[in-house]
N, C-alpha and C positions, 0 to 999 in steps of 0.2 A: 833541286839545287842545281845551278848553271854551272859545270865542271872546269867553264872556262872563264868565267865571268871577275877576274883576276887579271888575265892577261891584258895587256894596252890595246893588241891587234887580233881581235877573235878572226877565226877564219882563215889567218894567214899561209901562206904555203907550207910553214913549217909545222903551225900546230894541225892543218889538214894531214900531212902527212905522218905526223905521230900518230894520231886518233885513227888513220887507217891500217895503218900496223897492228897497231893494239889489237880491234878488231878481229882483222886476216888472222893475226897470230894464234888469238882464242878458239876461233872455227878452224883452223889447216891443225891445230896440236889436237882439239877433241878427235879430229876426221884421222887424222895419222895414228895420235893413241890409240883406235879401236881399231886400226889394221895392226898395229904393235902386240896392243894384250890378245887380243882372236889368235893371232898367228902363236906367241908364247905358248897361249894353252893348249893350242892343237898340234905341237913340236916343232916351228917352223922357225929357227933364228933368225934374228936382226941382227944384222951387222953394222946399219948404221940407224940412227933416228933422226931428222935433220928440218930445222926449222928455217926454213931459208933454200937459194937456192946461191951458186957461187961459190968465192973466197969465204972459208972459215973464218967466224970471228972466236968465237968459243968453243972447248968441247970439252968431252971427260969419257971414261969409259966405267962402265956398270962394270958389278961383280958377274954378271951373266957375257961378257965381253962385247956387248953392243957399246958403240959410243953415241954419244948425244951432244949435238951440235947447234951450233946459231952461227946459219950463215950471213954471208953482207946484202942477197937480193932478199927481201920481206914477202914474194908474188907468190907464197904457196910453202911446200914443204915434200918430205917425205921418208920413207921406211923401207932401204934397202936388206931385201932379205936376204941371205946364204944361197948363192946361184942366180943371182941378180948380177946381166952385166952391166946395168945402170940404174938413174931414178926411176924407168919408165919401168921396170921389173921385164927387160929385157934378158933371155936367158943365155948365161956363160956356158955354151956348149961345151966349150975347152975344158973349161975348170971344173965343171960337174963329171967330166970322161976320167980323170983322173979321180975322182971320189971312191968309196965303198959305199955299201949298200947304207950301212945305220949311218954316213956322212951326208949321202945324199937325200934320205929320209929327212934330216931338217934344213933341208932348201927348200925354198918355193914353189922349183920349178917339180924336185924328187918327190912331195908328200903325197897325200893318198888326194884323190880331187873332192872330196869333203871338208878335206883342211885346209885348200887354196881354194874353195868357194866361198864356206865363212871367212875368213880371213879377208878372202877379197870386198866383200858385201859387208864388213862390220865399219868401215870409212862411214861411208855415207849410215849407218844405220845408226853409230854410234851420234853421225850430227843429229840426227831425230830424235834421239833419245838424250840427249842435248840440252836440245829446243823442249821438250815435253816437260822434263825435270826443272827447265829454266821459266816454263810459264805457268806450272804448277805450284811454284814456288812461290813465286813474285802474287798468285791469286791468294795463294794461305796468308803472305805477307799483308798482303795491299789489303784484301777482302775483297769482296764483291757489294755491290748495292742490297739496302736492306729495301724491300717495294711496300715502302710506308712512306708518306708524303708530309718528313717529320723535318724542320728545317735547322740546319749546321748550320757552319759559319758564310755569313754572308755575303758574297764578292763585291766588292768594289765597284761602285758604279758612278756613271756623273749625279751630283747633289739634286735629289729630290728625298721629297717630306715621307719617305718609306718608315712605315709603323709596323711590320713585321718583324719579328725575334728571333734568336737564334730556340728552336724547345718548341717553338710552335708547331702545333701540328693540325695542319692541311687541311681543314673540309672541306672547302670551297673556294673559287676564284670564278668572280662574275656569276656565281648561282649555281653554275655546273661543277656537280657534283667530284671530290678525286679521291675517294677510299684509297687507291690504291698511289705507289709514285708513277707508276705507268700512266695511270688517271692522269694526275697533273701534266705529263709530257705533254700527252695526247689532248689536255685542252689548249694548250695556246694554238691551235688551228681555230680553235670556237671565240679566240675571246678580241674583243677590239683590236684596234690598230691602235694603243697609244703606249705611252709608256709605266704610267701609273694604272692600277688595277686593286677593284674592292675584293680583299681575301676573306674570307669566314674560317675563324682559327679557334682549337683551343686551345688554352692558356691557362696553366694551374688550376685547370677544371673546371675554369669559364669560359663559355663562347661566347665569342664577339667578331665584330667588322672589324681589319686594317685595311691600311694600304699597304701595298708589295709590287714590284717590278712586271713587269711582263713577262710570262714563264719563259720566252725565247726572246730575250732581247737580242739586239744588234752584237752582239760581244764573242770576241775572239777564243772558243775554248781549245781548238786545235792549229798547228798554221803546219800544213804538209809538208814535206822536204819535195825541193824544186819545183815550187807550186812560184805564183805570181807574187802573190799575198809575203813568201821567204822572200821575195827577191828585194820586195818595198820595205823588207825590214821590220815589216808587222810581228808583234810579240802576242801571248797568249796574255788575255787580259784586257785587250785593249777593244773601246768600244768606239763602233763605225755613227758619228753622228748624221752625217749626210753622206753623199753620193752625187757627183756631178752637182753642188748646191739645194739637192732638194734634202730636205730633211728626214729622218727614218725614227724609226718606233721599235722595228718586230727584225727578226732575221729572215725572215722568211719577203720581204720587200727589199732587202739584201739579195735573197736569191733570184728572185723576178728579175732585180736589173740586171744582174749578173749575165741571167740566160738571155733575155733580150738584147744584149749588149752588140754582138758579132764579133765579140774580140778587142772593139776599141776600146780605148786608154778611158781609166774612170781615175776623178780626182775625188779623194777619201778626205773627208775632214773624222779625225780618230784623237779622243779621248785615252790619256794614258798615265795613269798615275795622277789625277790632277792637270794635270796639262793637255792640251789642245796641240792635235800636228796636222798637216798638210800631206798627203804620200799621194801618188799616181801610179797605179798599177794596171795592168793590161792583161784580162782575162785569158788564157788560153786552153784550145782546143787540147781536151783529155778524155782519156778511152778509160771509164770505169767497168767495174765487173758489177753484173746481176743479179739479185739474190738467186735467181731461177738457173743461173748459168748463162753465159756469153756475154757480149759487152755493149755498151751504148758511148757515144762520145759528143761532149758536152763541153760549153765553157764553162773553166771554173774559175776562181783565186787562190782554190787552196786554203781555206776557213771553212771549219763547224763551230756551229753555235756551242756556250759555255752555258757550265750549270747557275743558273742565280744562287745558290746555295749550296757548299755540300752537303751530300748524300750523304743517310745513316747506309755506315758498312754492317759486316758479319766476317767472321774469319770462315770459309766452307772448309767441309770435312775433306779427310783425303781422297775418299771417291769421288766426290763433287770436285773438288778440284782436277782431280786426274782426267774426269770426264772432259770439264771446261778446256783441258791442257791438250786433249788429243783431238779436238773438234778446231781448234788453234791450228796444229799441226795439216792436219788435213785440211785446212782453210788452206793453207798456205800452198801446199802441194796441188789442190785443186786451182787455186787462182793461177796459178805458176804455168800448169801445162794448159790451162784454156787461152793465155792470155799468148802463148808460144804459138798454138796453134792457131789462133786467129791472126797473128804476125802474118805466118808462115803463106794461108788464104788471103790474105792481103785485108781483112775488113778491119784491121786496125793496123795504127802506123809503128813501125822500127823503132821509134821514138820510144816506145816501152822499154826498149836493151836499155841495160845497163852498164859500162865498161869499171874497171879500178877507177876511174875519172871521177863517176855519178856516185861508185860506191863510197869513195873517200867524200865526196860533199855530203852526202845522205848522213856518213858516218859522224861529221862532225854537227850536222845539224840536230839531227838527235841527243848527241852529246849535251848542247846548251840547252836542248829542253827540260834536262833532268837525268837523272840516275838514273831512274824505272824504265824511262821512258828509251834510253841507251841500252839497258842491259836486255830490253824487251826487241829492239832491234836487232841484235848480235842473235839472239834464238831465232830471230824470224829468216836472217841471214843465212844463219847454219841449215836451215829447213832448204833453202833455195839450192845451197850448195850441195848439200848431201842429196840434191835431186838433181839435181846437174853432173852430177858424177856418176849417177845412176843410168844417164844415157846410153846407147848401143852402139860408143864409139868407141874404138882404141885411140888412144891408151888409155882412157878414162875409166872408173874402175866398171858401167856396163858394158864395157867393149872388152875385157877379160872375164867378166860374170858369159860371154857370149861363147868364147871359146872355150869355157867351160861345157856349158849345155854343148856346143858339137862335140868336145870329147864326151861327155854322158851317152850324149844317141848313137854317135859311131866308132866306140868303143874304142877311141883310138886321137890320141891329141891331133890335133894342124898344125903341118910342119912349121918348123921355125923359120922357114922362108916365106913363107903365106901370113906367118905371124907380123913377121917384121914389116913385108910388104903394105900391112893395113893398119898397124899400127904409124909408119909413117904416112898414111893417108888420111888416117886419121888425125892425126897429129897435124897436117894439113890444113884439115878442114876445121878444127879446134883456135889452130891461129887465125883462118881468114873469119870466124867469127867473134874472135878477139879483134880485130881489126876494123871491125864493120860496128861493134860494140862502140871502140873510140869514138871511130864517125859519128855514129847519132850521138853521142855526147857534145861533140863539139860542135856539132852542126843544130839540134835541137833546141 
């Protein structure tokens, strides 16, 4: 379902910036929530909870006298504890010298350093846990593929004389064998270049020859955010007939031009709904990750091939799912710090960052692809952010996980001048890569 598909003006300034709120707002309240409940549980009061940064537009206050807020700036949030002389949990020397012992016990700065370490490290943990519950969920929902080569409903394709049924199930295409639906994948590398193909199917417990599509036709099943393919306005669905005037069959003669291209502009003749269009899109230079680890950089458009059929699902158990949910997670967290560190070495380009800029368009592109397809981004989000915070900067919550571990080993906090000192250096170097973020947005 296209969430926006309603509106006169998709895309526009105003519904980018709703959809990026929306978003921010989900991930900053899960990340704040779990510094809020950690700290509750282990005695440490809130005094404020605050969604936004700025003029208050809203607030209230809890039976526990925390108040709870919605400020007028959307770029984040937070959870002023008891001896916090700011958002950045800066501490109130003043106000905490004037405390007693059981007052200053539920400050931030007075608790014991077990209860300001969880508490510090439940932000980000709490976005992981997030993101796990949110793609564990959407797998019990959605299902996962059943690997039987048994055919659904059948996608929409340009008019040919195709005799295969929705029930049928799979033996063959061109003779090569498919027990399995991995089988079928894995033959359209075997099977001609055309677009019509002899299937061997059963059928109400008779075998017989049809015709059916080519396992991988030309056909749009994904279109990336900020890929070539978004930019031309290419939709999911939509099937690629030619290429610079030559004609296509397979997806995979798709990717041949693509890679051979260097970059220049290809004129798409695309099937879409019955209709015939004209787009021109310009492959560009992109740094993928490796199933092995590290990266490679290639021309894309930003298209994967669609299923001619869907797939019979399964709803998986909850440790199946759990499993699929935490290998997600740790996808993301692994892509994340290789894809930083190859920045950092230079073999890939800056052009990776992302700033608020790329996230608000990412966030509304997603939006028109679907609900799933939305909600499944926000978890992938929260994974990135909750790892970004985990960093070894102040004021970022691993640059306070840090002065923790030096109170641990030297028995003894760092001073609050040495504190201050590096949290504003860090805070620093936080903006100049918030800044360096915009540029490659605007510049890439």
């Amino acid at each position: 379902m296209d969430l926006f598909g309603l509106l006169p003006s998709f895309g526009n300034f105003f519904v980018t910036i709703a959809v990026f709120v929306v978003v921010l707002s989900v991930i900053v309240f899960v990340h704040e929530y779990g510094h809020y409940i950690v700290g509750r549980w282990t005695g440490i009061h809130a005094d404020v909870f605050s969604l936004g940064f700025g003029p208050v537009l809203a607030s209230g206050t809890d039976k526990r006298g925390t108040v709870w807020q919605v400020a007028a700036i959307p770029l984040g949030g937070y959870v002023k504890f008891a001896g916090d002389a700011d958002a950045a949990s800066g501490k109130d020397a003043e106000g905490m010298a004037k405390m007693d012992d059981q007052a200053r016990r539920r400050t931030m700065h007075g608790a014991p350093l077990w209860a300001r370490s969880l508490t510090v490290a439940a932000g980000p943990v709490f976005n992981f846990i997030f993101a796990f519950i949110v793609f564990a969920g959407l797998l019990m929902v959605e299902g996962v593929a059943i690997d039987e080569p048994v055919v659904g409903e059948i996608t929409p394709l340009p008019a040919q004389p195709f005799e295969l049924q929705p029930g049928d199930r799979i033996l063959a295409v061109e003779g090569v064998e498919t027990e399995t639906l991995a089988d079928f994948l894995r033959s359209a590398e075997e099977m001609p270049v055309q677009s019509v193909l002899r299937y061997t199917v059963e059928r109400d417990g008779r075998i017989m020859d049809v015709t059916g599509p080519h396992p991988q036709p030309p056909l749009a099943g994904s279109v990336a955010i900020q890929s070539a393919a978004r930019a031309a306005q290419m939709q999911v669905g939509d099937v690629i007939l030619s290429v610079d005037g030559t004609e296509i069959a397979t997806f995979s003669e798709l990717r041949e031009i693509v890679a051979e291209s260097g970059g220049a502009p290809l004129a798409l003749r695309v099937w879409r709904a019955g209709e015939e269009l004209d787009l021109v899109l310009e492959p560009r230079s992109t740094d993928l990750p490796l199933p092995g680890g590290g990266f490679e950089t290639r021309f894309l458009i930003g298209l994967t091939s669609g299923a001619v059929f869907e797939y019979g699902t399964r709803s998986p158990g909850a440790f199946e799912a759990a499993g699929i949910a935490v290998a997600q997670v740790w996808q993301v967290i692994r892509t994340s710090l290789e894809g930083l560190y190859y920045m950092v070495v230079g073999q890939i380009s800056t052009c990776n960052l992302s700033s608020p800029i790329g996230i608000a368009e990412a966030s509304v592109a997603k939006a028109s692809d679907g609900v799933v397809e939305f909600i499944w981004f926000i978890a992938i989000l929260s994974v990135a952010i909750g790892l970004l915070n985990l960093f070894p900067i102040p004021p970022l919550d691993g640059g306070h996980l840090v002065f923790h571990a030096y109170e641990a080993i030297m028995r003894r906090p760092a001073s609050d001048r040495a504190v201050q000192v590096l949290i504003t250096l860090g805070l620093a170097l936080v903006l100049t890569l918030f800044a360096l973020a915009i540029f490659t947005d605007l510049t890439c």
